[in-house]
N, C-alpha and C positions, 0 to 999 in steps of 0.2 A: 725260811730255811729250816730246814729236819734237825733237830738237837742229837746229833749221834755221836756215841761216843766208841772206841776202838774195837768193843765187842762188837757193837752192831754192824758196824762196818765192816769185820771180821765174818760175819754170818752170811751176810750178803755177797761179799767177794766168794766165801767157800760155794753158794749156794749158785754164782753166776758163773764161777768157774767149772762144777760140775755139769750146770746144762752145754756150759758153750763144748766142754771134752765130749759129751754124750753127742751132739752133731760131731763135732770131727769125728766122731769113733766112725762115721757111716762111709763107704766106698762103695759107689757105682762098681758092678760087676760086667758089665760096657756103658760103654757113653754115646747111650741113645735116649732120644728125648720119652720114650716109656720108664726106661730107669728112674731120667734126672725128675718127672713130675711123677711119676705114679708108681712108684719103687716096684717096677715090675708086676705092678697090681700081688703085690705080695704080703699084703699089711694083715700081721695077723691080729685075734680078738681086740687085745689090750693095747697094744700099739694104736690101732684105729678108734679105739674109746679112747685113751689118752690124746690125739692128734684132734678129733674131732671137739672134743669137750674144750680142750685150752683155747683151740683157734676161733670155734666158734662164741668163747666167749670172752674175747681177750678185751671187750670195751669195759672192763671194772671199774673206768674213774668215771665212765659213763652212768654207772648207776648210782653214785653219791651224787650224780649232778641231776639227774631226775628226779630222784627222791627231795633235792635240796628244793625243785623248782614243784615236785607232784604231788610228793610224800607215799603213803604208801598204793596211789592206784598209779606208781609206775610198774609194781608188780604184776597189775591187769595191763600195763601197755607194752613193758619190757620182757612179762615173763611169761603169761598164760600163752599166748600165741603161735609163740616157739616151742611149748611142749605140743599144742594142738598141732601145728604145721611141721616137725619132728614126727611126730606119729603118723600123720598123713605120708608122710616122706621116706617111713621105713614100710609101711602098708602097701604101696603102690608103685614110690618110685626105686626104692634102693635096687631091689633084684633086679631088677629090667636094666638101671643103669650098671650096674656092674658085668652082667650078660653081655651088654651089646660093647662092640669092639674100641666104639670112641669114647676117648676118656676127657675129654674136655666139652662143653656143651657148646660152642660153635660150633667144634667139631662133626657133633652129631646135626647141626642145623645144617650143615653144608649134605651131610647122608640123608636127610629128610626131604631139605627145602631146595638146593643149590650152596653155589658159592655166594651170591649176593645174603642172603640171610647169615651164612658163618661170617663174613666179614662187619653186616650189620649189628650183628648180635655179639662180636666180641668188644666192639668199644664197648655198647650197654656191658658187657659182663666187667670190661677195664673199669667202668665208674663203680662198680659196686666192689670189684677187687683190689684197688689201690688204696694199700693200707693207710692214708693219710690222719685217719681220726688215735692209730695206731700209735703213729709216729708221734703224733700231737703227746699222749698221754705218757707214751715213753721218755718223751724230751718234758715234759713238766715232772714228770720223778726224779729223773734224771739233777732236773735245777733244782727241786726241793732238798734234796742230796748232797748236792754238792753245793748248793748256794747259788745268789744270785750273781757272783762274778761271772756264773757260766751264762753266758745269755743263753738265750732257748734257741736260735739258728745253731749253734754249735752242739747244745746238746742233743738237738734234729740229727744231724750229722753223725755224730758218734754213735748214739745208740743205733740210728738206721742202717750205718756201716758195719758195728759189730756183729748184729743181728743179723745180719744177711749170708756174715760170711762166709759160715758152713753152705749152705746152698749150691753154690759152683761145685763145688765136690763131693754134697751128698745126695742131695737134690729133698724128697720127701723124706728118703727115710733118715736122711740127717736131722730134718724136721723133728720127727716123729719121734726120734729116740731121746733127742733135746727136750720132747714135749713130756715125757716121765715123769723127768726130776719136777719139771714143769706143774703139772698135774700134782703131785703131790703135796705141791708146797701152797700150793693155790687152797686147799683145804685146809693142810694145818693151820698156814697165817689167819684163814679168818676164824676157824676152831678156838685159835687163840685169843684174837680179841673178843670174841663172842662172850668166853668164858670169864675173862678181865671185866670185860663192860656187867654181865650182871654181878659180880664179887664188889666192883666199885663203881656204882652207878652215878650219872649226874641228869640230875632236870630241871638245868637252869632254863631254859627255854621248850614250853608246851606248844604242843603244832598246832597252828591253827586249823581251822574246820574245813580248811581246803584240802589238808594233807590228812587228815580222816576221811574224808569221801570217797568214793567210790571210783568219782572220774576227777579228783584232783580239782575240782571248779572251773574245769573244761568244759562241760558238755557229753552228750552219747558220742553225738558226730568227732570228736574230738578221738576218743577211746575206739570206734569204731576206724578210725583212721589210722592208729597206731595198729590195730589188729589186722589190718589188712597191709600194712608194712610187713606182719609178719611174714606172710607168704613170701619173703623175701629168703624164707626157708626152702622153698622149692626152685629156687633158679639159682642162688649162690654157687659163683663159682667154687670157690675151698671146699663147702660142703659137696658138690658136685665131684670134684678131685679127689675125695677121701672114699666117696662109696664107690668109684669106679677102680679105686687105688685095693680093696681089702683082695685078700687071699679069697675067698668064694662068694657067690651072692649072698647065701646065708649066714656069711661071717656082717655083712653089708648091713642086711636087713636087722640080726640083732644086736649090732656095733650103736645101730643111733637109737632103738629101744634103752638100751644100757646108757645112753649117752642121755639121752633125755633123764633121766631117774636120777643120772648128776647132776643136768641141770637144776630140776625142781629142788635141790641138797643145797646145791652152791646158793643159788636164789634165796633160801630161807635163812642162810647165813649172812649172806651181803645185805639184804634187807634189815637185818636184824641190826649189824653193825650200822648203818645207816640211820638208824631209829634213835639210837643209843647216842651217834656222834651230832646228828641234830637237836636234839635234848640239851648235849653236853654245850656246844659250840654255837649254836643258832641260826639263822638261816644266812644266805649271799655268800656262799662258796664255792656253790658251784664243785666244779671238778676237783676241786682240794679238801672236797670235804674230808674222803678218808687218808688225805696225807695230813691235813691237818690234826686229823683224830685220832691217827695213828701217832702220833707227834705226841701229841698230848695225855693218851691216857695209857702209855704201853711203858713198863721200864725198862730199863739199858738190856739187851741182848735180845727179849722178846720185840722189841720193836723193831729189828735185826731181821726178823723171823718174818714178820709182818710184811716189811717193806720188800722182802727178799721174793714174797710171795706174789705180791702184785707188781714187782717187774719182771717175774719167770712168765706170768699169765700176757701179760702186755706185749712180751718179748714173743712167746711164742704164738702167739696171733699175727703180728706182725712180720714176724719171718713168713708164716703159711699162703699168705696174702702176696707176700711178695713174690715167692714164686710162684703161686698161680695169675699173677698179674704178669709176671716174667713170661708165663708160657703163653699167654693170651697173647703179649706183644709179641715174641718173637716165633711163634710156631702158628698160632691162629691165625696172625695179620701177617706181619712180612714174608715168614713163610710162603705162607699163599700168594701174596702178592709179587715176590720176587720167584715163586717158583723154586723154592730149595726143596729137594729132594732127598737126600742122604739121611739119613738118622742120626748119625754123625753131626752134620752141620744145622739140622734143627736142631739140635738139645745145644751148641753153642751159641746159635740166636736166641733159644730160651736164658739162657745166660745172661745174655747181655742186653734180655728185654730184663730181667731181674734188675740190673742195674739201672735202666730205665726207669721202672716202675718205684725203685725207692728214690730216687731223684724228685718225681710227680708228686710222691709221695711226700717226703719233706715241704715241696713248695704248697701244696694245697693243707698240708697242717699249719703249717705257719701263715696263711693266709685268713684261712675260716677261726680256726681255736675254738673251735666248740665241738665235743663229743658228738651230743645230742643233734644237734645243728647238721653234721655230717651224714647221719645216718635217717635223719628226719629228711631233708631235703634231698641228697643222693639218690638213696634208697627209693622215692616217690617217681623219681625220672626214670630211674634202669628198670626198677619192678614190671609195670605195667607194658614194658614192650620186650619185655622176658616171659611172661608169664605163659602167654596161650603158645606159642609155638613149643615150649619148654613140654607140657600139658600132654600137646596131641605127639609129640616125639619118642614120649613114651607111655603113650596109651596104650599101645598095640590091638587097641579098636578102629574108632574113626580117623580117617586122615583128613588133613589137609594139603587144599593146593600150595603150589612154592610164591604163590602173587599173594594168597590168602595168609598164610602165615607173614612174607616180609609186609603185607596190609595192614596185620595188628601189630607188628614192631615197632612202624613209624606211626602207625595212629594212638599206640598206649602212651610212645615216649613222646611223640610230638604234643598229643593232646595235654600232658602232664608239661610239658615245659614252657607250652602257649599260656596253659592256666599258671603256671607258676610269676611268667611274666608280668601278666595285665595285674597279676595281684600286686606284684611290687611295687608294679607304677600306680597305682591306683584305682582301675577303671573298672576294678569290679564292686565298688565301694557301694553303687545303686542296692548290688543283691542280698544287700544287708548281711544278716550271719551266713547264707550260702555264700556270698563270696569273701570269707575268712575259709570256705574249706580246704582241705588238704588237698594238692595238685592230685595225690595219687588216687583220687573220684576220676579225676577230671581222663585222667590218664586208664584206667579201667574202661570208663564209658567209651575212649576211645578205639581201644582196642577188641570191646564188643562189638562197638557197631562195624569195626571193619571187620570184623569174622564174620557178622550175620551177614553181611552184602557179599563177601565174599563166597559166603558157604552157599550163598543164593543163588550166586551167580554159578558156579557150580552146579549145582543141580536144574540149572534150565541149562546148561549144556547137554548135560549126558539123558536128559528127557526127548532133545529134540533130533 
């Protein structure tokens, strides 16, 4: 449990009370499902840097817990990638996605491919937007907080309830303007311990030679598999929702330039504090690391600041997640499937896919409890049968067939969840270190080889 004393507690109420006012402050100007997800695609510069930076980086206890297991080449797994596939993503895809009229990416698979591909591709987009690793981290600050008499199902609960609750009413840009105070605090706090930890340093524990290297004493194949998780920057749905959401395409384009430039900021901070709290505390913490370190080396008010900061960031990733898993479920799938028509009645299916999606949400945190674990394994399944239909959707070059695209959907995610299997049971154990690799090869290769036969087949059509 968190040693807080009345100020801190004080900091942190003031600072959770101002985000949650900043969402209510927001009112739909109708209640249509463009409103409630994509605030009328009206998100101007700062707003959309604000919205994009917190949501996209709201796994913070996730990066004490890679640092605890990688040391610092989780910066080459966690962090280069996303500035690399960021930069890809405001080069190529932002304009185009903001231009074109669908603002969720089944959306656009159903304008590309059919309806079989929007409905295929919105469960993969549901496994990569249910904020469960969210929720996880929420409800473990939550119990460091408050103590263990809270068990963690209840702190699940409460925090994924409060969290959400602007959403019915404001939809994104309740989000967004929650995500301010958000953004701001997310800086200071680690400013602050940055500054603390070099003033009063501890090194009772040196890292060992694993957490100096380069791949963490993983291997290339290992790093090389986390960098290709990255790409997990081009088919996100949040990230998807926030460039189709900004006021113009060029607001789009240089929203996640600027949002990237935060990144590589926040990263040199959180890494930093990481360094300093495994030094101080030593290794097997895992996801507690910076609660614990924040525990330990902050005094009464500044720890206040701290703690305030990494559950603004926690909180507003998880809200963002939620409603675009909300729209996924109830505008993507049932929509289509039940045929609602009205704009009206889709933004209150998205409603009450939100409420869905944090339900899923709590049970798959409390189930998995691992950051890392979440995003490692999820991420490997949805990726590769997102990736190529995502790709040619917004090339505005080459197309694809509608058989050819739903061909690499189920052969990236199939081929990534077959491989995932035989590994757990053991029966890839013959292939020595190839079969320790990352599902999401397995799941790549599959979804190339079905674009090549597909794209093959293809063109002995229109030859003959």
């Amino acid at each position: 449990m968190v040693t807080f004393t009345g100020l801190d507690f004080f900091v942190v109420a003031a600072v959770f009370a101002a985000t949650i006012t900043l969402g209510f402050s927001a009112k739909l100007r109708n209640n249509t499902s463009l409103q409630l997800l994509a605030a009328g695609r009206k998100l101007t510069l700062p707003l959309f840097v604000a919205t994009l930076v917190t949501t996209w980086y709201g796994g913070i206890l996730g990066v004490g817990e890679a640092f605890d297991a990688y040391g610092w080449s989780s910066w080459i797994a966690l962090g280069v990638p996303y500035y690399v596939f960021g930069l890809v993503y405001a080069l190529m895809f932002a304009r185009r996605v903001r231009i074109e009229e669908q603002i969720s990416l089944p959306e656009r698979f159903e304008r590309c491919y059919g309806l079989p591909s929007r409905l295929f591709g919105a469960v993969l987009v549901l496994l990569l937007g249910i904020p469960a690793a969210h929720v996880f981290m929420l409800a473990a600050l939550t119990q460091a907080v408050g103590g263990p008499q809270i068990p963690l199902a209840t702190a699940a609960v409460i925090g994924a309830a409060i969290g959400t609750a602007a959403l019915y009413r404001g939809g994104l840009l309740a989000d967004a303007r929650a995500n301010l105070a958000a953004f701001v605090m997310m800086y200071v706090s680690f400013i602050v311990i940055v500054i603390e930890s070099i003033v009063h340093p501890s090194h009772a524990h040196p890292l060992p030679a694993t957490h100096t290297s380069w791949d963490g004493g993983q291997g290339v194949l290992f790093v090389i598999g986390w960098f290709l998780i990255g790409s997990w920057t081009l088919v996100d749905p949040g990230f998807h929702q926030r460039a189709a959401s900004a006021e113009t395409p060029e607001v789009s384009r240089r929203g996640v330039i600027v949002s990237v430039a935060f990144w590589v900021l926040f990263d040199a901070l959180t890494l930093t504090t990481a360094y300093f709290a495994y030094r101080a505390l030593g290794p097997g913490l895992g996801a507690k690391l910076f609660i614990a370190y924040g525990d330990a080396a902050l005094p009464n008010g500044l720890k206040g600041v701290f703690f305030a900061g990494m559950l603004g960031v926690i909180l507003a990733a998880m809200t963002g997640y939620s409603l675009v898993s909300g729209g996924t479920i109830g505008r993507d799938i049932f929509g289509r499937v039940l045929g609602i028509q009205t704009e009206r009645s889709l933004a209150n299916a998205s409603r009450a896919g939100v409420a869905v999606s944090t339900v899923l949400a709590i049970v798959l945190a409390l189930t998995v409890k691992s950051v890392v674990y979440l995003w490692y394994d999820v991420g490997g399944l949805a990726i590769p049968g997102l990736l190529v239909p995502t790709i040619f959707a917004y090339s505005g070059r080459v197309a694809i067939s509608a058989g050819t695209a739903l061909a690499s959907m189920i052969g990236g995610s199939g081929g990534a969840a077959a491989w995932l299997i035989l590994k757990n049971e053991g029966w890839l154990s013959k292939l020595g270190e190839y079969g320790k690799l990352h599902h999401i090869y397995a799941g790549l290769g599959g979804a190339a080889a079905a674009l090549s036969i597909g794209m093959a087949i293809e063109r002995t059509r229109r030859t003959r």
